[in-house]
C-alpha positions as CSV (number, residue, x, y, z in Angstrom):
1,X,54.0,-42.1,65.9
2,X,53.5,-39.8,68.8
3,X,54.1,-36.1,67.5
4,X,53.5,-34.1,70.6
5,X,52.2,-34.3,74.1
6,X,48.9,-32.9,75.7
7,X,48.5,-32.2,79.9
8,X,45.0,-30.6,80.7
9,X,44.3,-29.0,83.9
10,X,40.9,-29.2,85.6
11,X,38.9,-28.8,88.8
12,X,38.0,-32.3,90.5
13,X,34.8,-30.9,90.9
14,X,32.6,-28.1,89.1
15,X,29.0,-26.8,89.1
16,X,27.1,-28.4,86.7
17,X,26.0,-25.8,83.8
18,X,28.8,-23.3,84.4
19,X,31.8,-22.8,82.9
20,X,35.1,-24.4,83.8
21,X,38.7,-23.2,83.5
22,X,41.0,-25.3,82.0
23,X,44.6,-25.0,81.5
24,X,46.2,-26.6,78.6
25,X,50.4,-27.3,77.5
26,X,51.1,-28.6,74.1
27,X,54.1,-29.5,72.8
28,X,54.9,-30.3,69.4
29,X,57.9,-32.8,69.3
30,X,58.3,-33.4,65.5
31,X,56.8,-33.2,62.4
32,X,54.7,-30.2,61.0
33,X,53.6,-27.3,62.5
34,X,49.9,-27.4,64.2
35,X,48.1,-24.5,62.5
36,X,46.2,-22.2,65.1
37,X,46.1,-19.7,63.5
38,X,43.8,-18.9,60.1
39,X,45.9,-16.7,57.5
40,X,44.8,-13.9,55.2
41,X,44.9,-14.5,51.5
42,X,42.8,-17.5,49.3
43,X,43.9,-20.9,49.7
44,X,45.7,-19.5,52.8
45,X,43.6,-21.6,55.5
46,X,45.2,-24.9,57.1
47,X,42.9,-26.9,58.7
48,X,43.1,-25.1,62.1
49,X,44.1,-27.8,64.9
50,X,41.9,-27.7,67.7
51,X,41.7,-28.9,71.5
52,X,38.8,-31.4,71.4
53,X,37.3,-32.3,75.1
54,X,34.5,-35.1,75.3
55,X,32.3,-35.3,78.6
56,X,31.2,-38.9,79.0
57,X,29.4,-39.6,82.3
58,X,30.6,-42.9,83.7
59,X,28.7,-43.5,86.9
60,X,25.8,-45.1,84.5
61,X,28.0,-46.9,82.3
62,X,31.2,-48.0,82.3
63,X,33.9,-45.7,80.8
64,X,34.1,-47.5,77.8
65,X,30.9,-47.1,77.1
66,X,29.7,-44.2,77.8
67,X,28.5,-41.6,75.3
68,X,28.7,-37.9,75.5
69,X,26.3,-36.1,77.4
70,X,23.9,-33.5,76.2
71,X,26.2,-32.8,73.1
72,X,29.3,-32.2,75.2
73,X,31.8,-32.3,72.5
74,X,33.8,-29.0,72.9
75,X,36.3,-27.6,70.8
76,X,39.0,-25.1,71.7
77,X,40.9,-22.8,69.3
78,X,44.9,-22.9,69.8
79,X,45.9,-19.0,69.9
80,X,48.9,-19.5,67.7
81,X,50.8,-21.9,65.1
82,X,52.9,-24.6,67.8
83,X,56.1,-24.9,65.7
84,X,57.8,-28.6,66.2
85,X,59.9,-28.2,69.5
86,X,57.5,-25.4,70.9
87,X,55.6,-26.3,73.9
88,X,52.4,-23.6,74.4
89,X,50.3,-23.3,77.6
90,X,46.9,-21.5,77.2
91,X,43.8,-21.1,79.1
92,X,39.9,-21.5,77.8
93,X,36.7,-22.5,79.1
94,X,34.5,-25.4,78.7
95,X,30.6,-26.0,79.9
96,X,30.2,-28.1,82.2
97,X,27.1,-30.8,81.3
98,X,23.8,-29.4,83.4
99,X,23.8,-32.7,84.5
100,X,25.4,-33.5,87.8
101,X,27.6,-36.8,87.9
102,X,30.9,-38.4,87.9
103,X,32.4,-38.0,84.0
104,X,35.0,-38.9,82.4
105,X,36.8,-35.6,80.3
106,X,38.9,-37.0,77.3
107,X,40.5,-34.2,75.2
108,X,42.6,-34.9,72.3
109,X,44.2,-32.4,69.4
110,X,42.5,-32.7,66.6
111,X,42.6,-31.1,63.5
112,X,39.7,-30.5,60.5
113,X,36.4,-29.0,59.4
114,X,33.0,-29.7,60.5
115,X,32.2,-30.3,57.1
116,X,35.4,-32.5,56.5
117,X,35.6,-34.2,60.0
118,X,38.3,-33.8,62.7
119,X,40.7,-36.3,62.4
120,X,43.3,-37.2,65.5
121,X,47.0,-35.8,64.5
122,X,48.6,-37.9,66.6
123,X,49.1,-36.5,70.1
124,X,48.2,-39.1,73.2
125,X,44.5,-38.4,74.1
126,X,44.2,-36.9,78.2
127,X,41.6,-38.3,80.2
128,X,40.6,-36.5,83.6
129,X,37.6,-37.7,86.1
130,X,35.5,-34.5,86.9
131,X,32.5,-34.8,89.5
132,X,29.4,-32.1,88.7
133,X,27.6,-31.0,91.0
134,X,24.0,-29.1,91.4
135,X,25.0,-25.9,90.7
136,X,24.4,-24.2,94.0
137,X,28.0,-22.7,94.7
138,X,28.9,-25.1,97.1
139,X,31.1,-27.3,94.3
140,X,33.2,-24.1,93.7
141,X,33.8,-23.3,97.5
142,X,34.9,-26.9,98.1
143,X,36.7,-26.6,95.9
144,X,38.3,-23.9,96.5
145,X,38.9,-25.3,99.5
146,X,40.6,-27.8,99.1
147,X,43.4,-26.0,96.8
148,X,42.3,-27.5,93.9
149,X,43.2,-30.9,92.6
150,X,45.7,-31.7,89.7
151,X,45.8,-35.4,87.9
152,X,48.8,-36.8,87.3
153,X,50.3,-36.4,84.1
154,X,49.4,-32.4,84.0
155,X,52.3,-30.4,84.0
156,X,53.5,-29.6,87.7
157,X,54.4,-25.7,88.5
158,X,58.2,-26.6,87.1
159,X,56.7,-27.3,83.5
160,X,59.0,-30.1,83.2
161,X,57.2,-33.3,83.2
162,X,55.1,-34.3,79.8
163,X,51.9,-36.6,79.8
164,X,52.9,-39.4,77.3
């Protein structure tokens, strides 16, 4: 059962070791709230749901199998409670691996405790190809460039479409 949808915007190519602007939308379609935010009071703290972005470099291994890099399992905090039928766009920043190479970023909603575990809570997972580069500027003024590059399934200027 697919509770919500999850588009991820992201640079084609970043400096390696910097960090990265990402734009998120999620919607939740049914079910539950997602808790994003922690509330006063005992026994008042839901397991806070969470953006959760994997780099896995995938020009030494096939996508499949590659592992994260360097520990480049990032989490990023929702700034509010996504009531069902609410779609929320936010911004945040992830590191980019100090490694240059082509990787593969998969980001998912997940929702739990480091002591606990995270656990999926049922939103499609988002997969985006990001090159790093040295960091020597360069990646950023190409970049720039070139207007920036949007996979498909990210939500187009209209906010219309959904990644399924």
């Amino acid at each position: 059962m697919v509770r919500g949808t999850l588009a991820l915007r992201l640079p084609a190519l970043v400096p390696a070791g910097r960090p990265v602007e990402a734009f998120a939308t999620v919607t939740n379609r049914q079910g539950p709230a997602f808790p994003g935010v922690p509330r006063p009071g005992p026994g008042q703290h839901p397991q806070l749901v969470r953006l959760r972005a994997e780099w896995r470099r995938v020009d030494t291994a096939t996508a499949g199998d590659a592992e994260p890099q360097d520990g480049e399992i990032q989490t990023l905090f929702l700034d509010r409670d996504i009531e069902p039928g609410q779609r929320f766009r936010f911004r945040g920043w992830l590191e980019a691996p100090s490694r240059p190479g082509l990787y593969l970023v998969e980001t998912e909603l997940v929702q739990g405790s480091r002591g606990d575990g995270w656990h999926s809570i049922g939103v499609a997972k988002f997969r985006r190809e990001v090159e790093v580069e040295p960091s020597t500027g360069a990646a950023v003024e190409r970049d720039a460039r070139a207007g920036g590059r949007e996979v498909i399934g990210s939500v187009p200027p209209d906010g219309e479409r959904h990644a399924d």
